[in-house]
Residue frames as a rotation matrix with the C-alpha (Angstrom) as fourth column:
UNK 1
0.010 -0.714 -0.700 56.08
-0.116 0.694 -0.710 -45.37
0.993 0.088 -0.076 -104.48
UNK 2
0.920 0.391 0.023 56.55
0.009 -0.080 0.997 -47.01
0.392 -0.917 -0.077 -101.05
UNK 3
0.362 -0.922 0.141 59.19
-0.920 -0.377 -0.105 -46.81
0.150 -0.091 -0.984 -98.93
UNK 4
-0.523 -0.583 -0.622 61.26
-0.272 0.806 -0.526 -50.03
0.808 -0.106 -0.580 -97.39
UNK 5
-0.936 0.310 0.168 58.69
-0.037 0.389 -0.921 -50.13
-0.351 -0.868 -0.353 -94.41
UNK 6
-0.135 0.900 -0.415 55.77
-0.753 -0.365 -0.547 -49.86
-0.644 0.239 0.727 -96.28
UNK 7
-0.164 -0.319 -0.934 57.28
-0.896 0.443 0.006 -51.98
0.412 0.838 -0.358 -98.66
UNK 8
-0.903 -0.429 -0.025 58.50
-0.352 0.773 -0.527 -54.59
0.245 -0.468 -0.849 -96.05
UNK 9
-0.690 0.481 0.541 54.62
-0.209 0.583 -0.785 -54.87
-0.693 -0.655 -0.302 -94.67
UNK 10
0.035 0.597 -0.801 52.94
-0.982 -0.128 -0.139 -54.77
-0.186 0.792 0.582 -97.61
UNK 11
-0.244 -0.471 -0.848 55.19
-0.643 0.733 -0.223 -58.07
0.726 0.491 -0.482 -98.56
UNK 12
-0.885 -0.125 0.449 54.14
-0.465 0.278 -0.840 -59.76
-0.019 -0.952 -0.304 -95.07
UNK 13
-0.012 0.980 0.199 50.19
-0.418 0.176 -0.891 -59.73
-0.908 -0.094 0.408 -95.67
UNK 14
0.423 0.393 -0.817 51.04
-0.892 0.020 -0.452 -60.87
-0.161 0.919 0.359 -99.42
UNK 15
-0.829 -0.466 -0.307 52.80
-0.486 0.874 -0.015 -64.02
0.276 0.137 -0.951 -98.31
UNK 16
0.195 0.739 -0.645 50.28
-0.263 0.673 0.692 -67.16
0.945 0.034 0.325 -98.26
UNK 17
0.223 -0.202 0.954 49.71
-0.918 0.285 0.275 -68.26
-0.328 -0.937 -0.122 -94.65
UNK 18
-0.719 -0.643 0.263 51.91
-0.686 0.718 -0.121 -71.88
-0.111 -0.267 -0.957 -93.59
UNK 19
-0.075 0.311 -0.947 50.55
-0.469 0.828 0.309 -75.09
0.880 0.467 0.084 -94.14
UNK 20
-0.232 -0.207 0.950 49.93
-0.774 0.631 -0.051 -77.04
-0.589 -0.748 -0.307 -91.05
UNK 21
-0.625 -0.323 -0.711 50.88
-0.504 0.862 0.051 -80.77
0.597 0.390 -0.701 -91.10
UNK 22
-0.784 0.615 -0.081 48.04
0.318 0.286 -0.904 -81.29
-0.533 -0.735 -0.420 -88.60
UNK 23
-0.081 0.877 0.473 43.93
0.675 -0.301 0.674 -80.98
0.733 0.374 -0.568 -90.42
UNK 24
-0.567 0.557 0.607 42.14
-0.134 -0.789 0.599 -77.76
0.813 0.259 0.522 -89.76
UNK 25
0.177 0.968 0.178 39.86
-0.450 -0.082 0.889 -79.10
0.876 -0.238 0.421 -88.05
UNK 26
0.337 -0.274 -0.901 41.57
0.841 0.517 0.158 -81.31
0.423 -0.811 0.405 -85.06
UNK 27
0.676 0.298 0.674 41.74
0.069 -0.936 0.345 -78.98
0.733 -0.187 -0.654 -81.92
UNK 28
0.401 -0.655 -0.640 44.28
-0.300 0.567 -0.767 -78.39
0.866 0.499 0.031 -80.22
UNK 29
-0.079 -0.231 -0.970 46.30
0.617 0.753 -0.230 -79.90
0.783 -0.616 0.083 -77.27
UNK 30
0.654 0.479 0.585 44.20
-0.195 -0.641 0.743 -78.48
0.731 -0.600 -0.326 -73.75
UNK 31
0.011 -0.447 -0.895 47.33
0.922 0.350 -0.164 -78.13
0.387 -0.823 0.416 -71.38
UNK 32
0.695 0.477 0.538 46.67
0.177 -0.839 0.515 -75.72
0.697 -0.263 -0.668 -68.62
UNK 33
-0.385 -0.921 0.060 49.54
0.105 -0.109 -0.988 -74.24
0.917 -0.374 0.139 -65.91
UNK 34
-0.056 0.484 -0.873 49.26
0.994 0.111 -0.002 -74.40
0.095 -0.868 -0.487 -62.12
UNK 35
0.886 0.455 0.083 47.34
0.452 -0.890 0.052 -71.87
0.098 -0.009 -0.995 -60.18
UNK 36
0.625 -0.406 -0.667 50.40
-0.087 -0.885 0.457 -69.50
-0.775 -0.227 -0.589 -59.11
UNK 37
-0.023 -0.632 0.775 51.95
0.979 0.142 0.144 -69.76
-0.201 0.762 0.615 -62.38
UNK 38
0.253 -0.008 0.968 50.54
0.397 -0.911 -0.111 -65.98
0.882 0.413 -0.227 -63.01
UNK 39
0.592 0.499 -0.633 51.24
0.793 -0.224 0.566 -64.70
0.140 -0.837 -0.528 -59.64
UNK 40
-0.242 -0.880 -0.409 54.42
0.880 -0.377 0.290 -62.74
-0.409 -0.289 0.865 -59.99
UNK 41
-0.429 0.418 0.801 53.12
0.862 -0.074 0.501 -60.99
0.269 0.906 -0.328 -62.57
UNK 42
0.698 0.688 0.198 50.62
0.416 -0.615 0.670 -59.14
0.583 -0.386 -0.715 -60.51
UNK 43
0.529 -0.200 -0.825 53.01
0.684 -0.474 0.554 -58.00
-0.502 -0.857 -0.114 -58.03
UNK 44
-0.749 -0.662 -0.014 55.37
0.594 -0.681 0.429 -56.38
-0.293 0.313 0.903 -60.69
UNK 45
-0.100 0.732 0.674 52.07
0.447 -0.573 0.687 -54.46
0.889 0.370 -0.270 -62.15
UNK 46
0.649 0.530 -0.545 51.25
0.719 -0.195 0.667 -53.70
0.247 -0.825 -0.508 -58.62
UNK 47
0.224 -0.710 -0.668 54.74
0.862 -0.176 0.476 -52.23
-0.456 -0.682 0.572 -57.66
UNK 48
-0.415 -0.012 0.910 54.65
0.842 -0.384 0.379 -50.60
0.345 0.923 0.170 -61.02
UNK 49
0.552 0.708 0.439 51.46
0.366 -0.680 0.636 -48.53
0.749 -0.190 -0.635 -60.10
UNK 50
0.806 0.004 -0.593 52.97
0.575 -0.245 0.780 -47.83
-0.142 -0.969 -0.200 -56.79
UNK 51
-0.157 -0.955 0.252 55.86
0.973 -0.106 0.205 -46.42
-0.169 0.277 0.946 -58.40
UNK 52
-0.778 -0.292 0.556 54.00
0.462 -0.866 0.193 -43.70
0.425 0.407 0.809 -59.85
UNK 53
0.646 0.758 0.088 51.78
0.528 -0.527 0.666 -43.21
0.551 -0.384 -0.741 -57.31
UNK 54
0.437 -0.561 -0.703 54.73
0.821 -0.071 0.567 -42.35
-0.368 -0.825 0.429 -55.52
UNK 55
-0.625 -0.696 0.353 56.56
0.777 -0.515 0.362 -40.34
-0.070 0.500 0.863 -58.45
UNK 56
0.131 0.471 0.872 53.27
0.317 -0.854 0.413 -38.26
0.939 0.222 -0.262 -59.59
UNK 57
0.731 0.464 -0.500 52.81
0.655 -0.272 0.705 -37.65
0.191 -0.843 -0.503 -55.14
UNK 58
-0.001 -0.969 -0.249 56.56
0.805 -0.148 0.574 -36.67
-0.593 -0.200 0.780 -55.14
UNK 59
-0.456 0.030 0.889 55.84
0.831 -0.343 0.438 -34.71
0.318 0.939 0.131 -58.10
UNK 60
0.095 0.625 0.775 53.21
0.087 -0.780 0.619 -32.53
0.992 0.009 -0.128 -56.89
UNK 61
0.651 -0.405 -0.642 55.01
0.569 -0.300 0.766 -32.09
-0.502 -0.864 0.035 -53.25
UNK 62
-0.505 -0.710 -0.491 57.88
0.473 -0.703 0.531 -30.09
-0.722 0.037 0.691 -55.10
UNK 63
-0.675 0.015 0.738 55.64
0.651 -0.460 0.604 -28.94
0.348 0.888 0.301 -57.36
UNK 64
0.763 0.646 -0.035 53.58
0.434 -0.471 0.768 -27.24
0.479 -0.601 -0.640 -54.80
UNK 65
0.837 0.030 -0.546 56.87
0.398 -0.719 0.569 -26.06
-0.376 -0.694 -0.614 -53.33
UNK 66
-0.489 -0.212 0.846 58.16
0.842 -0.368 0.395 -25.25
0.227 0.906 0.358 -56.44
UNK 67
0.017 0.664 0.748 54.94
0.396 -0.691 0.605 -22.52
0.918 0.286 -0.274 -56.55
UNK 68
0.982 0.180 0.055 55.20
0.091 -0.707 0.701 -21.40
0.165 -0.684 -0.711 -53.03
UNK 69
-0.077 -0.714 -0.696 58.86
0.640 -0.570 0.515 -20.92
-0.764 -0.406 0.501 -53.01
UNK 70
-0.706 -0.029 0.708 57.60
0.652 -0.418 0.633 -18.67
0.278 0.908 0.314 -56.53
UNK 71
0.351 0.897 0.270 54.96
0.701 -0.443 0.558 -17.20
0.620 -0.007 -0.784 -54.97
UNK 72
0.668 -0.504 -0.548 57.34
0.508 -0.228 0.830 -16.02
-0.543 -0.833 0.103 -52.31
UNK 73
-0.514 -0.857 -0.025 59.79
0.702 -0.437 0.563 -14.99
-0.493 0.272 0.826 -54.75
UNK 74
-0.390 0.300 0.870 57.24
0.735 -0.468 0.491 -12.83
0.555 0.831 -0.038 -56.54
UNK 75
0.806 0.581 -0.113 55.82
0.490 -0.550 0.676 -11.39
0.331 -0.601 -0.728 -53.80
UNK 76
-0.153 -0.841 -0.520 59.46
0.594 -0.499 0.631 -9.94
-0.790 -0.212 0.576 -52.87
UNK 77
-0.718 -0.149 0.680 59.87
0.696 -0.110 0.710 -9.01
-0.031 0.983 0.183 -56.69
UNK 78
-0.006 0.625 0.781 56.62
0.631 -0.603 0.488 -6.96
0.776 0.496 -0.390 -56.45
UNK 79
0.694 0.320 -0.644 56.93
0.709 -0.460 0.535 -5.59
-0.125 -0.828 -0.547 -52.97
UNK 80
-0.521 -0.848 -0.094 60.77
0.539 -0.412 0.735 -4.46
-0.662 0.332 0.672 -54.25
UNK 81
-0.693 -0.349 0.631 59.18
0.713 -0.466 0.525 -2.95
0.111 0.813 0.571 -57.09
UNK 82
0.513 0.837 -0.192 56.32
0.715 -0.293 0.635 -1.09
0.475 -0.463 -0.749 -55.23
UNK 83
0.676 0.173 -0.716 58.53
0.666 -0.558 0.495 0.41
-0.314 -0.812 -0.492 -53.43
UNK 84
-0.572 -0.193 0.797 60.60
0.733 -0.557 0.391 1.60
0.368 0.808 0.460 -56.70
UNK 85
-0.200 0.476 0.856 58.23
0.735 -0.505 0.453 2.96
0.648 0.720 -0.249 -57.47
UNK 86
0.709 0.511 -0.485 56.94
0.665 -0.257 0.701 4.53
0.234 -0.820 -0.522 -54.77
UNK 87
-0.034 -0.829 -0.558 60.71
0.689 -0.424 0.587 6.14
-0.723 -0.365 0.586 -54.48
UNK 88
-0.753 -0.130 0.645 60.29
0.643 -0.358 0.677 7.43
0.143 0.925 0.353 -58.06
UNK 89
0.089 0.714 0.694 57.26
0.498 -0.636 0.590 9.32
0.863 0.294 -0.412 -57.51
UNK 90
0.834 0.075 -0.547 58.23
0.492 -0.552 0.673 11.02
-0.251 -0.830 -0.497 -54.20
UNK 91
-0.439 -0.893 -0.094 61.40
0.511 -0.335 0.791 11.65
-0.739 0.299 0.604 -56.32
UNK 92
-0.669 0.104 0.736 59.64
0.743 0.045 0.668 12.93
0.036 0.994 -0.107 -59.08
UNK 93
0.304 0.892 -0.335 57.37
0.863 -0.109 0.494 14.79
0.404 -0.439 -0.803 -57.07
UNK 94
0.296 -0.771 -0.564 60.29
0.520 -0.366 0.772 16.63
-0.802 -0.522 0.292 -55.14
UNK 95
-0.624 -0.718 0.309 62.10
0.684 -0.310 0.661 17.11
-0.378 0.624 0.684 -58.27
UNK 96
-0.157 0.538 0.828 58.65
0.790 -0.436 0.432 19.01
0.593 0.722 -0.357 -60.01
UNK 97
0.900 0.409 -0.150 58.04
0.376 -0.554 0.743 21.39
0.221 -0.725 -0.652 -56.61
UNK 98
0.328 -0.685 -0.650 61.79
0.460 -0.485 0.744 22.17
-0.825 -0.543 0.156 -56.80
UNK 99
-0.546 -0.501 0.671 61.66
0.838 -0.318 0.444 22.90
-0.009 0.805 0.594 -60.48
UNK 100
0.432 0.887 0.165 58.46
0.810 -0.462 0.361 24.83
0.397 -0.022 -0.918 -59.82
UNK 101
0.796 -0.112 -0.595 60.38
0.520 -0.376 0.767 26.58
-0.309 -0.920 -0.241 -57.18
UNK 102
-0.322 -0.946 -0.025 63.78
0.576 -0.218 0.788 27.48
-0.751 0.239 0.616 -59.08
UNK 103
-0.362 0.513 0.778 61.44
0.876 -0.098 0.472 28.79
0.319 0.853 -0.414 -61.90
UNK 104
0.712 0.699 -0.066 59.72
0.635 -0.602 0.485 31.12
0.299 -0.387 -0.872 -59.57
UNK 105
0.463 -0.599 -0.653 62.95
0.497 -0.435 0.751 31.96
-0.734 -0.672 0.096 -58.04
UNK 106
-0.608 -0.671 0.424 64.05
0.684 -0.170 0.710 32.70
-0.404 0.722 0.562 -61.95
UNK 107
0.423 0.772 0.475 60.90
0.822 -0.548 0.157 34.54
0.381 0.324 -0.866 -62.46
UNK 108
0.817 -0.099 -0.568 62.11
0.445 -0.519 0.730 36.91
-0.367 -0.849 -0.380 -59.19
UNK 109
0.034 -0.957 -0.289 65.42
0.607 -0.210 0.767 37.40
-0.794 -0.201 0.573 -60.62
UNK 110
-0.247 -0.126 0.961 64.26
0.880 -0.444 0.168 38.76
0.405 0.887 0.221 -63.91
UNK 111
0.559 0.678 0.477 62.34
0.573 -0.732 0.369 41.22
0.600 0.067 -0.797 -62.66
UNK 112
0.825 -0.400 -0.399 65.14
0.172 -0.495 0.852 42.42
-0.538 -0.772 -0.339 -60.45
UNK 113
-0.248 -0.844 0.476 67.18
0.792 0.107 0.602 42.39
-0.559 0.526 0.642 -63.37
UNK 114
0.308 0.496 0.812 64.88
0.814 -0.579 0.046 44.49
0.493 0.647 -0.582 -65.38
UNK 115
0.792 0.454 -0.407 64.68
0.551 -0.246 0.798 46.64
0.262 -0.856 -0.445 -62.59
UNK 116
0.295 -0.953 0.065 68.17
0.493 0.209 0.844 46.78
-0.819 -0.217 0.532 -61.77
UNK 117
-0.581 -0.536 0.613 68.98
0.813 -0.362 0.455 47.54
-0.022 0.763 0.646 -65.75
UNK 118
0.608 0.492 0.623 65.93
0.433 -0.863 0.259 50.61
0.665 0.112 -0.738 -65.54
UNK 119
0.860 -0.482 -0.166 67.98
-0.177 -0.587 0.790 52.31
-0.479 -0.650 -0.590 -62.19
UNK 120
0.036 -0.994 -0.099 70.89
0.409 -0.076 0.909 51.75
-0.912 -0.073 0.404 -64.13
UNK 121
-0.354 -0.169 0.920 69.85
0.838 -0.494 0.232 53.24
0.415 0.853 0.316 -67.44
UNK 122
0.867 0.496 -0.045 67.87
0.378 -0.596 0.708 56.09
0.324 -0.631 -0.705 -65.14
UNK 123
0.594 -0.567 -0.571 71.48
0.064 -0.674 0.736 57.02
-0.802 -0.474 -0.363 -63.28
UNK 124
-0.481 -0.697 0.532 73.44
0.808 -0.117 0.577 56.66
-0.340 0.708 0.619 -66.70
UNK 125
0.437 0.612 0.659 70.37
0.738 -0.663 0.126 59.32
0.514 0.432 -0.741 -67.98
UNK 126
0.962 0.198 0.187 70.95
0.087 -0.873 0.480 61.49
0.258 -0.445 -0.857 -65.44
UNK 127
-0.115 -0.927 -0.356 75.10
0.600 -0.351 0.719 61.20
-0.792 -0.131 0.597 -64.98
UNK 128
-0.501 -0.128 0.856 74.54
0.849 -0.262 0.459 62.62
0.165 0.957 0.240 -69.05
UNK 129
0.799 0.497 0.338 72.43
0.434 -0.866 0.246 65.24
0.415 -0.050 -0.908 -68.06
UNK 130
0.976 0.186 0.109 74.68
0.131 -0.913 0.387 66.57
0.172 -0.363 -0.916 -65.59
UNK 131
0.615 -0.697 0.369 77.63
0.766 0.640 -0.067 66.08
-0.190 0.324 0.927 -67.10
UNK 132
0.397 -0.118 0.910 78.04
0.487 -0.814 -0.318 69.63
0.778 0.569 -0.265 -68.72
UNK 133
0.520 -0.237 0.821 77.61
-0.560 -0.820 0.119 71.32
0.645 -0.522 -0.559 -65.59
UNK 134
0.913 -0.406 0.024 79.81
0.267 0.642 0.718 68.99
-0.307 -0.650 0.695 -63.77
UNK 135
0.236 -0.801 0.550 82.57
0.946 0.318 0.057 69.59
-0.221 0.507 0.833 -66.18
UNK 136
-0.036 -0.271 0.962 82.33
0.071 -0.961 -0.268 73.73
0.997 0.058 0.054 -66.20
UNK 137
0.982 -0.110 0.151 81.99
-0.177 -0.287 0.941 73.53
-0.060 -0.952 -0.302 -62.26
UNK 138
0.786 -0.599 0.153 85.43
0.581 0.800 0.147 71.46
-0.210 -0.027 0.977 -62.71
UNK 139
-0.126 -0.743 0.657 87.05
0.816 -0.454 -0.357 74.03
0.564 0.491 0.664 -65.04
UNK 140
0.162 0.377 0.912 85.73
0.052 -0.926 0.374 77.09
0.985 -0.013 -0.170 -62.84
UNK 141
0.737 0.406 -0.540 86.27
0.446 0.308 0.840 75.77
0.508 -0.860 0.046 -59.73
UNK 142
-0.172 -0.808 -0.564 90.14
0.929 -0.323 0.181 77.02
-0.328 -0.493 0.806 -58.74
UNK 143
-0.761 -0.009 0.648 88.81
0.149 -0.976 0.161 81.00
0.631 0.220 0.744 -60.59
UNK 144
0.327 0.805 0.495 85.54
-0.149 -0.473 0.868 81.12
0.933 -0.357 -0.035 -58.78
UNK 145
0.613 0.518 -0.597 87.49
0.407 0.440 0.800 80.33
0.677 -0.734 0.058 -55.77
UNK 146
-0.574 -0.816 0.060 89.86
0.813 -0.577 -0.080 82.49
0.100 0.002 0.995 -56.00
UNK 147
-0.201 0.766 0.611 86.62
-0.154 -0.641 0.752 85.26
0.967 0.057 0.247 -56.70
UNK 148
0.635 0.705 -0.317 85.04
0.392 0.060 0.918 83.97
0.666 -0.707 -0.238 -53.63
UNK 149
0.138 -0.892 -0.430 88.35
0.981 0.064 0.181 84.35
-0.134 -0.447 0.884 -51.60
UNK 150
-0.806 -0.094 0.584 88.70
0.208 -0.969 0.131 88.28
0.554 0.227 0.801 -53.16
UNK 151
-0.290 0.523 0.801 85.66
-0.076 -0.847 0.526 89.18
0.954 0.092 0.286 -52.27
UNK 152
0.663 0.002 -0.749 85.51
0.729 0.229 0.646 87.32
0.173 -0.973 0.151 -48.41
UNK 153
-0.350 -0.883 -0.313 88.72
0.933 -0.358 -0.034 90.22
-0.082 -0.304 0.949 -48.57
UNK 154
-0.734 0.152 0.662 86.73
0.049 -0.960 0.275 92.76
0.678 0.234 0.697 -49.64
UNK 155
0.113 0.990 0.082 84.33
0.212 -0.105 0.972 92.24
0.971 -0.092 -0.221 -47.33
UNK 156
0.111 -0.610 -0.785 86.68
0.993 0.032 0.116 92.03
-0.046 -0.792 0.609 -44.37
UNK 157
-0.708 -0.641 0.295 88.06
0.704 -0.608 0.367 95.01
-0.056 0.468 0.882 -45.45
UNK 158
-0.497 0.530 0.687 85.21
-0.048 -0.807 0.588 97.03
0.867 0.259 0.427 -45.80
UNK 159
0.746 0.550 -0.374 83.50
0.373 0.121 0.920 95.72
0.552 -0.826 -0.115 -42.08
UNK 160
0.151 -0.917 -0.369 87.28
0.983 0.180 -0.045 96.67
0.108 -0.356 0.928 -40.89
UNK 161
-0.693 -0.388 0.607 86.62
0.458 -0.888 -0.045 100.50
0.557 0.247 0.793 -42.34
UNK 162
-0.055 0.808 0.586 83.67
0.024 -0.586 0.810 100.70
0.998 0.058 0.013 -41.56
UNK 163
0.552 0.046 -0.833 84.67
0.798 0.261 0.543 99.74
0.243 -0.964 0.107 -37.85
UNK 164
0.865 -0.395 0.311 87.42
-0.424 -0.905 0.028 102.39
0.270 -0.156 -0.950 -38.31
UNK 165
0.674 -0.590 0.444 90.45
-0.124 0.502 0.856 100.02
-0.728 -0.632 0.266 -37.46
UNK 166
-0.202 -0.919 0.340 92.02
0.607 0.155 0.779 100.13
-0.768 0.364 0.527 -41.07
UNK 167
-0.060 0.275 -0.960 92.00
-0.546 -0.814 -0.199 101.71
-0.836 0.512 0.199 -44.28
UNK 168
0.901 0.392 -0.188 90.92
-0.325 0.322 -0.889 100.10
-0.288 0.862 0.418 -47.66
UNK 169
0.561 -0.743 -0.365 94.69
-0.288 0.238 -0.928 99.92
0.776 0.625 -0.080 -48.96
UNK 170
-0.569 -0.567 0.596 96.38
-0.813 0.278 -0.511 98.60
0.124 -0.775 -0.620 -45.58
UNK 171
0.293 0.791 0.537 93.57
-0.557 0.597 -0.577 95.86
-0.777 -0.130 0.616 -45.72
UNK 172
0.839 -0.018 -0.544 94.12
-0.412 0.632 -0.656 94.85
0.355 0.775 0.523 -49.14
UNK 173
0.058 -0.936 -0.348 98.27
-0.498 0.275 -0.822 94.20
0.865 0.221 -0.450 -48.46
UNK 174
-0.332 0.047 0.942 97.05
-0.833 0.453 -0.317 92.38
-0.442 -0.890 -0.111 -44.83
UNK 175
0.608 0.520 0.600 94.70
-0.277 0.847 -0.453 90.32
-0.744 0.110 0.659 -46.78
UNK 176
0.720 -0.303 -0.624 97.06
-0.513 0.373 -0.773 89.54
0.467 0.877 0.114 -49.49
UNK 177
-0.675 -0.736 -0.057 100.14
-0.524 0.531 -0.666 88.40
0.520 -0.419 -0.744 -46.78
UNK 178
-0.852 0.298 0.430 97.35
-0.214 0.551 -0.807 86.42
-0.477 -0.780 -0.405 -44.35
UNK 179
-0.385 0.921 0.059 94.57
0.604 0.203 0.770 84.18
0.698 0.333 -0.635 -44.89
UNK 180
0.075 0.803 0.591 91.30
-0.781 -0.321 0.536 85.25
0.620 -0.502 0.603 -43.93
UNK 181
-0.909 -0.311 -0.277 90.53
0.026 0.621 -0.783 83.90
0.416 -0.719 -0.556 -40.16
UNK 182
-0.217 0.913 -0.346 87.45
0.299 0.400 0.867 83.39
0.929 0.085 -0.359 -39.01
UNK 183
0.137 -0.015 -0.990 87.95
0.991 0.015 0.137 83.60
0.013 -1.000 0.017 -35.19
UNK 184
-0.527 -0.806 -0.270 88.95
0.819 -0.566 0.091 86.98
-0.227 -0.173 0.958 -35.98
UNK 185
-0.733 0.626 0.268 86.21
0.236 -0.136 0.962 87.89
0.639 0.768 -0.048 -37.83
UNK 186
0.287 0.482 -0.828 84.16
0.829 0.309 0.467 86.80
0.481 -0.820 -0.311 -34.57
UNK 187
-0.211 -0.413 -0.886 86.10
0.957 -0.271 -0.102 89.29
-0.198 -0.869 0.453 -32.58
UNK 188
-0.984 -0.094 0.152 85.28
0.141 -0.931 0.336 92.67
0.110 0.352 0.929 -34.36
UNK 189
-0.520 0.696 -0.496 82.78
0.484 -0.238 -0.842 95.21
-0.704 -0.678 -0.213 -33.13
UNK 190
-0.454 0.268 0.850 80.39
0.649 -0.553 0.522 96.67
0.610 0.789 0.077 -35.67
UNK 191
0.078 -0.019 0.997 79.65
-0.107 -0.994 -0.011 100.30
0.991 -0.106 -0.080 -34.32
UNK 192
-0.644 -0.417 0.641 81.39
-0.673 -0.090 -0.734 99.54
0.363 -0.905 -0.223 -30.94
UNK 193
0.171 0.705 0.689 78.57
-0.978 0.204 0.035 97.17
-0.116 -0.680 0.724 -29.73
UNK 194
-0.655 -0.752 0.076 79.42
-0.747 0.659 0.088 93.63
-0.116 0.001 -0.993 -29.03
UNK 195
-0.342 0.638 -0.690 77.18
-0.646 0.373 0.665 90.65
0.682 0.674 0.285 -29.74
């Protein structure tokens, strides 16, 4: 089926062509126009062209600085990102040589940790070792110093007899009312003869 324009020209070429009321053959009437009848004509065609020699010239003047105010704007656009980048890998660069560096510096600390925990299980070993005798020196300490303290008296006491200046039982009941004195000690002759 056609449509209404198909239709419509179809119905054009299938009408019979007009009768003329003039023969076929008779030719017809030879009236020509003066010369500048076409002349205007040519100037609007002319002005025409010039139009768009102007429009395309106009055209490709902003379209040339169209592209060099783009070329300019890319060349920013790529220098800006150059130098991104460029920030990113001296950052990135930094950042690996300070992880490198904190790593090493974590390396260092274990091993001074180890270290550290061996001298501290080492002096816990050895507080445990000598714990025992630490703890009978503790309980013994106020009898054996009391012992030591008797017998510094007996020893007085006997360097005293043997000097001839006391007897054995006047010694003991001196050394029980008076500490023992050193300086005194210092001052006694052993068989009369002085140091």
């Amino acid at each position: 089926e056609m449509g209404p324009i198909q239709g419509s020209v179809k119905g054009v070429f299938a009408q019979q062509e007009p009768e003329f009321v003039v023969s076929a053959d008779q030719a017809p009437d030879a009236v020509f126009s003066g010369k500048g009848h076409r002349k205007g004509e040519s100037k609007n065609i002319v002005s025409i062209l010039t139009m768009i020699v102007e429009d395309l010239n106009d055209e490709v003047k902003n379209g040339m600085k169209g592209e060099e105010s783009a070329q300019l704007d890319y060349e920013a656009q790529m220098h800006a990102a150059q130098q991104l980048h460029d920030e990113l890998v001296n950052k990135k660069l930094s950042l690996e040589a300070a992880i490198a560096k904190r790593t090493e510096e974590r390396t260092d600390e274990m091993e001074d940790k180890e270290q550290n925990e061996k001298s501290l299980q080492d002096e816990v070993e050895y507080r445990k070792s000598i714990t025992p005798d630490c703890d009978w020196i503790l309980k013994a300490f106020d009898g054996r110093a009391h012992a030591r303290a008797s017998e510094m008296n007996g020893l007085v006491g006997a360097k005293e007899f043997l000097v001839g200046k006391n007897s054995l039982i006047e010694t003991q009941k001196e050394a029980s009312a008076h500490s023992f004195d050193d300086s005194t000690l210092a001052k006694v002759r052993f068989l009369g003869l002085h140091r």
